[in-house]
C-alpha positions as semicolon CSV with decimal commas, in nm:
position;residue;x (nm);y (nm);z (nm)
1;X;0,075;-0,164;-1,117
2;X;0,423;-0,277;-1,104
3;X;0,605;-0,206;-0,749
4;X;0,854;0,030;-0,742
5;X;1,162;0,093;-0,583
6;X;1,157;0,444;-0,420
7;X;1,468;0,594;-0,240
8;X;1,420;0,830;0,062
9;X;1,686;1,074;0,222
10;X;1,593;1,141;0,567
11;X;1,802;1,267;0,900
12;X;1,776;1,352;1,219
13;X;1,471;1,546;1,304
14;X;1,331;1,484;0,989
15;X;0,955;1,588;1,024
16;X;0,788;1,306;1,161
17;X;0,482;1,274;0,989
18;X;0,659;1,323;0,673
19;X;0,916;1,011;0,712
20;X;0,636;0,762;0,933
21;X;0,371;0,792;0,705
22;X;0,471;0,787;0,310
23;X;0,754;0,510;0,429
24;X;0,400;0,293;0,558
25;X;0,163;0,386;0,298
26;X;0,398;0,333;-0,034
27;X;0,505;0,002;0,125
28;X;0,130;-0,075;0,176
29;X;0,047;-0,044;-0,149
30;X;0,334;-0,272;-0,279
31;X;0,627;-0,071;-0,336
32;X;0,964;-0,087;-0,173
33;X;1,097;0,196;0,021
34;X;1,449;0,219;0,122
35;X;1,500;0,519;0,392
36;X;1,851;0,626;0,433
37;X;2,081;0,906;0,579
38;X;2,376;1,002;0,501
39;X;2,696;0,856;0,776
40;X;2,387;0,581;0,918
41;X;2,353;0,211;0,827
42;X;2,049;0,012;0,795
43;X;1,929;-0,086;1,174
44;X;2,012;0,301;1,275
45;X;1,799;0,546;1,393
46;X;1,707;0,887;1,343
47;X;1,529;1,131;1,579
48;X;1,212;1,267;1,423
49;X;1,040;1,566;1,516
50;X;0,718;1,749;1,510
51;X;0,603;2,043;1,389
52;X;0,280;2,178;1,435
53;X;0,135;2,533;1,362
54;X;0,029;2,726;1,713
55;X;-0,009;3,112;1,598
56;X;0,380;3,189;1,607
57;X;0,514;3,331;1,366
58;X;0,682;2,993;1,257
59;X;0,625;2,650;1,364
60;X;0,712;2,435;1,744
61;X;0,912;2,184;1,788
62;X;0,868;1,892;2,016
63;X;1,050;1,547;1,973
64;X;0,880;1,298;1,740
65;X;0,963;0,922;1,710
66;X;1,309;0,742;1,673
67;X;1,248;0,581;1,301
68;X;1,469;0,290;1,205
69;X;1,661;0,305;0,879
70;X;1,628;-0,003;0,689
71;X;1,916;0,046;0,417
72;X;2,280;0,183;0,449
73;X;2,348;0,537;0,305
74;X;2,711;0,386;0,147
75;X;2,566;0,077;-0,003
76;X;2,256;0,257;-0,228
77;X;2,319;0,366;-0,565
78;X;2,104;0,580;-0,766
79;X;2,050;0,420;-1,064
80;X;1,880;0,135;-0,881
81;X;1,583;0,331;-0,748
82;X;1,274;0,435;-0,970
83;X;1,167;0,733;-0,778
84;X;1,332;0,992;-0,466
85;X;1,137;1,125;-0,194
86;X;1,270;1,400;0,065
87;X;1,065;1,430;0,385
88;X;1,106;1,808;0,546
89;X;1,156;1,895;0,932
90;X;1,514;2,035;0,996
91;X;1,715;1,715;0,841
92;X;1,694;1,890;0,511
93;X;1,964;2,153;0,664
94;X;2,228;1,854;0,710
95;X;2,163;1,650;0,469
96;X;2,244;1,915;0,176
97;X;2,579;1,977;0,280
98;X;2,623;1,569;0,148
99;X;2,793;1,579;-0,180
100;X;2,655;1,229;-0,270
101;X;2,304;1,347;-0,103
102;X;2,347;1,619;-0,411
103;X;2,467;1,427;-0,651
104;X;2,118;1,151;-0,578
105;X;1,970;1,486;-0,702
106;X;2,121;1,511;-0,973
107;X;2,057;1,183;-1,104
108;X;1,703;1,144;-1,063
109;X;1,637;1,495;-1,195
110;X;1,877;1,441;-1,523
111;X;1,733;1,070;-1,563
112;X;1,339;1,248;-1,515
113;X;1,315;0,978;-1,287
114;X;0,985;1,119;-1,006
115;X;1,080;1,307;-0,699
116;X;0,865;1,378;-0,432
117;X;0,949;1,664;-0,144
118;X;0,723;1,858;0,106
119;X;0,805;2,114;0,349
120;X;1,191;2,210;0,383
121;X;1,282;1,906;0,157
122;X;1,278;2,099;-0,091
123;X;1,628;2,248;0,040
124;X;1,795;1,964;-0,054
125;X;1,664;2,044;-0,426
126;X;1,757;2,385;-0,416
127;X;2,094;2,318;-0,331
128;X;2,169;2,020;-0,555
129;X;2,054;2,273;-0,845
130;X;1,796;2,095;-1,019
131;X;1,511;2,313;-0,943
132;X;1,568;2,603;-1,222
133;X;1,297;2,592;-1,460
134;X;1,028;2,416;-1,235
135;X;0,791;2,521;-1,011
136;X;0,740;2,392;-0,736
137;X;0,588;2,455;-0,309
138;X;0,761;2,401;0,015
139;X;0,698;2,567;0,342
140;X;0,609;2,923;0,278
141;X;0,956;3,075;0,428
142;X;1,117;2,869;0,208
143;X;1,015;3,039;-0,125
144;X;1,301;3,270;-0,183
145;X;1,549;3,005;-0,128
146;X;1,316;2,856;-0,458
147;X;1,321;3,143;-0,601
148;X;1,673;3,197;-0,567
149;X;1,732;2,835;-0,713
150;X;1,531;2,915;-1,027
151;X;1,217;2,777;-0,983
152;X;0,884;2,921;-0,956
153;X;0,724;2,922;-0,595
154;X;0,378;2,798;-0,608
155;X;0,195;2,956;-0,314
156;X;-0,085;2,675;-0,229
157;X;-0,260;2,594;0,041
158;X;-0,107;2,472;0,336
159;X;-0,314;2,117;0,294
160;X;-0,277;2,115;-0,123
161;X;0,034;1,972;-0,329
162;X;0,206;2,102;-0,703
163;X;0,256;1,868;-0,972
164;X;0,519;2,000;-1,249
165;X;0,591;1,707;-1,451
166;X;0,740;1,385;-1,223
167;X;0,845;1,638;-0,940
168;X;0,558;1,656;-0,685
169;X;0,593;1,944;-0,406
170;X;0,379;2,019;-0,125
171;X;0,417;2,290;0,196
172;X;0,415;2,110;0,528
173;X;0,236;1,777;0,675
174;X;-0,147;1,916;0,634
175;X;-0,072;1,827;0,273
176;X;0,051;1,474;0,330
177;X;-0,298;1,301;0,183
178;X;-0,299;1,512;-0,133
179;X;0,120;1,507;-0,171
180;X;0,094;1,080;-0,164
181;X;-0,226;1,089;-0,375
182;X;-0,003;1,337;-0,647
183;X;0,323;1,103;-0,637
184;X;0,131;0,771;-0,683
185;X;-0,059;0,893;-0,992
186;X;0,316;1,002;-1,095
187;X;0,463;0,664;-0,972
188;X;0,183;0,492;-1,188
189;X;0,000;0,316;-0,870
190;X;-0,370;0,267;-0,907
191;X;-0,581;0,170;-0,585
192;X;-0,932;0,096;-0,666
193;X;-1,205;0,029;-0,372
């Protein structure tokens, strides 16, 4: 396997297990991750939060961990990075109103370059346009936005993730195992026990 470079857009309240644990387990197995957010430098924090599914009708909220940023949102450029991965929880609400957040998009999608989002991440998709054609999960209330965007909404379980091509999707943290195992066969990794 050769490490790669992976880009992720996170920002405050992003869903906690979806920043902590794909930003520890890619860098585990050798690749580096660079988590930024748009108007934050590297040493910054973000707020996380945590979501968890208690027989509302939608998901609670409680606070989640402050996670440090380790790059600067200005200084990153695109074309640098082999893959893009968009961690859900409510940062996905601010972060698309970015331009540049969009624009990252745009590039990895055009250069068919492997994106990974679960939950609401997939807002950021949806609104940088590059979603028409694919199909793809997020959280289940999300689907018409997809839909809306042009892509198909794959209705999977709330623990499985979607594969089309190098874009890997999955609904909400119980997914998180099968989501990484889906990106690093799509990043190329191999671990072997």
């Amino acid at each position: 396997m050769s490490a790669k470079k992976l880009l992720m857009l996170v920002g405050d309240y992003a869903e906690d297990y979806e920043v902590m644990i794909p930003f520890q387990a890619l860098r585990m197995v050798g690749h580096q991750v660079d988590a930024v957010c748009p108007d934050k430098r590297a040493g910054d924090k973000i707020r996380t939060s945590i979501h968890d599914f208690e027989g509302d009708q939608t998901y609670t909220e409680k606070v989640g961990h402050n996670f440090i940023l380790n790059a600067t949102f200005d200084d990153i450029r695109a074309e640098d990075y082999d893959a893009l991965m968009i961690p859900g929880g409510r940062a996905p609400e601010y972060i698309r109103m970015n331009a540049r957040v969009l624009d990252i998009c745009r590039h990895f999608a055009g250069a068919g370059k492997p994106i990974a989002a679960i939950c609401h991440g997939t807002q950021v998709l949806a609104a940088a346009g590059v979603l028409g054609g694919r199909t793809c999960s997020c959280y289940p209330a999300l689907a018409p936005d997809l839909t809306l965007s042009g892509a198909k909404y794959a209705d999977i379980a709330i623990d499985a993730a979607h594969t089309d091509g190098v874009l890997v999707t999955a609904p909400a943290w119980p997914a998180q195992s099968e989501w990484m195992r889906q990106f690093l066969a799509v990043l190329g990794t191999r671990i072997e026990v």
